[in-house]
N, C-alpha and C positions, 0 to 999 in steps of 0.2 A: 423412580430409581432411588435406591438406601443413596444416602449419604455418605462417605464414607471420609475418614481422617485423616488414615498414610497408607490405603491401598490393602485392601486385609483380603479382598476376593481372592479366588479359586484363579481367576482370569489372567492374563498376562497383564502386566498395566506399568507406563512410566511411573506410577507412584510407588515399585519399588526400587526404583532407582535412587541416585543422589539428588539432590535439592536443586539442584541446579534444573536438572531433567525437569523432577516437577515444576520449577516456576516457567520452563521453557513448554510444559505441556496447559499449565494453566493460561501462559500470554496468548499462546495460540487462540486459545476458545474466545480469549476475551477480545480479541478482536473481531471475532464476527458478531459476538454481543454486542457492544459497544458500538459498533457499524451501523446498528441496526435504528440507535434512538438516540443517540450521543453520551457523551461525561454527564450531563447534568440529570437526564431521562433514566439512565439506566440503573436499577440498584445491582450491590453486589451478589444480591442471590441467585440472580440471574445466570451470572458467568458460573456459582459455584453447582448452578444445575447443570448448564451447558458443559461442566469441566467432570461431572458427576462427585462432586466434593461437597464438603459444609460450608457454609461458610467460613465458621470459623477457620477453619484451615488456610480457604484465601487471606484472611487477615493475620496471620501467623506468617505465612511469605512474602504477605505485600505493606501490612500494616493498616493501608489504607485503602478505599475506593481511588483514590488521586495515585495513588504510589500504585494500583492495577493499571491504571489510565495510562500513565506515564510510561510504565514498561512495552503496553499492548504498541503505543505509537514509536513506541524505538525500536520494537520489532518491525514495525513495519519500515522505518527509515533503512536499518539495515539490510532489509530481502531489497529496497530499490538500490542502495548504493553496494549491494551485491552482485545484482543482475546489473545494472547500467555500467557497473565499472569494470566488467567483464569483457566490455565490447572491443574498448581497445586491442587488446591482448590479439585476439583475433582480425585486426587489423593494423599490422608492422608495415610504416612507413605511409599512410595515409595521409591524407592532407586536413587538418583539422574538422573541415567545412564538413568532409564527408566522414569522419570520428561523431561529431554530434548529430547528424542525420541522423547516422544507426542506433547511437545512444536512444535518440527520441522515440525510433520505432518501438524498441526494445521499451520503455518504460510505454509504452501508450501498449501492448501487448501484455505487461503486466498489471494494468491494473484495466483492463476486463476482466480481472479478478474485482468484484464490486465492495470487497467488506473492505483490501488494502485502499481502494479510493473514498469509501466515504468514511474509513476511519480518520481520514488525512481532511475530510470535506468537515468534519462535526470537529476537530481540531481548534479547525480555523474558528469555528461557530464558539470553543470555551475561551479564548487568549484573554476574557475578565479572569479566568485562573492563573495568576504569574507564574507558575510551573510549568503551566500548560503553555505559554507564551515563549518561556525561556525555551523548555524542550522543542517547542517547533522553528523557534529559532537556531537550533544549533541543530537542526538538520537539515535548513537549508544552506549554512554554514558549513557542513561537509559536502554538501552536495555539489555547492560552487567552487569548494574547493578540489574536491576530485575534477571535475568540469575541467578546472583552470590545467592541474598538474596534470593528469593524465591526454590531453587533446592539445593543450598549447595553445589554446584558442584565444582570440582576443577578449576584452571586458567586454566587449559592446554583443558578440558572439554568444557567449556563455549567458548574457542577460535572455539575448532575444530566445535561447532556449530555454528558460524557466519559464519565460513568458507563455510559450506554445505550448510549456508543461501545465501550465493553470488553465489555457483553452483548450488541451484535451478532456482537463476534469470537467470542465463546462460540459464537453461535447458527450462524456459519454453518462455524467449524472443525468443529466436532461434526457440523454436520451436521443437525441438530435437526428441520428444516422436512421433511427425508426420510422422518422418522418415521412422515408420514401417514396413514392406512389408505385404502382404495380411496373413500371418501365423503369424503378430505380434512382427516376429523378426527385430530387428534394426541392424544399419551396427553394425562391429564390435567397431569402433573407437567412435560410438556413446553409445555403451552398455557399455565402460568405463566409461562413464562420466555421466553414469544414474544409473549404478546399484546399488540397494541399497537406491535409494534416494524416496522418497516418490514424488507422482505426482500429480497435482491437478485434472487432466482429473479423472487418476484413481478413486482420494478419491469423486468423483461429482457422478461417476458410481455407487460405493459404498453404496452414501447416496442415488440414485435414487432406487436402489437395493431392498433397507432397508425399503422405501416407500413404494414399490410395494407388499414387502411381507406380 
């Protein structure tokens, strides 16, 4: 694929849009790139083939490989504290307990989408980048704070949900729910570590289910 600078094809393309568009079309790609091998592993000509660009162009929007980094992971903060802070809405007058249940289903169904999970897994893996630290710091800092004001929930509440949010990434990077044997059952050591927790295979079935009927 040419390369190209501000979009000069025949084709329709965000790059003749505003700058905006374009950086919102280039963070996209970069998150599946970046998903893929992390911050340290991935060069930027990567994302600018995935993105069908030059590089130089990603460096003209982003500056840096750290400053593509950075945007790809706060795109992805904002699609979770988009989709999980929607839930409320849809339930007027709930009782907290059962506001963060739904919350939880809702993110553990988001990210069986696998780039938003392990862009968030290879994150954790860069926090020797201080930027890379600060920024995943201050989205778990919105995250509890939506948590708190939107649900009412207590501290100890909103903890034990972030907590279940880090043993979904466990359950579904590993891979865990695969384990099954042909009757569906998982090892024992595995059924620890799943039961109870919402699954995204499962809630994909669910909606496919739902469709069909």
């Amino acid at each position: 694929m040419a390369n190209i600078d501000a979009g000069t094809t025949n084709e329709p393309s965000p790059f003749r849009s505003t700058a905006d568009a374009r950086r919102s079309f280039i963070t996209a790609r970069a998150v599946s790139v970046f998903a893929r091998r992390g911050y340290h592993a991935t060069p930027v000509t990567e994302v600018a083939e995935a993105a069908g660009i030059s590089q130089a162009y990603v460096f003209r929007l982003f500056e840096s490989k750290l400053g593509l980094f950075l945007a790809a992971l706060e795109h992805c903060h904002e699609r979770i504290l988009t989709t999980v802070g929607a839930v409320p809405d849809s339930m007027p007058g709930a009782e907290p307990e059962a506001v963060l249940a739904a919350m939880g289903d809702a993110y553990a169904q988001l990210i069986s989408d696998r780039d938003l999970l392990m862009l968030q897994v290879h994150a954790l893996s860069a926090v020797d980048v201080p930027e890379i630290a600060a920024t995943t710091r201050r989205g778990l800092e919105r995250m509890v704070t939506l948590l708190k004001e939107r649900t009412g929930a207590p501290d100890a509440a909103v903890q034990q949900f972030m907590a279940y949010g880090q043993l979904c990434h466990l359950i579904v990077a590993t891979g865990l729910t695969g384990l099954a044997d042909e009757a569906g059952v998982l090892p024992g050591w595995a059924t620890v570590l799943t039961d109870g927790m919402a699954h995204p295979e499962a809630a994909a079935e669910d909606a496919e289910a739902a469709s069909e009927a």
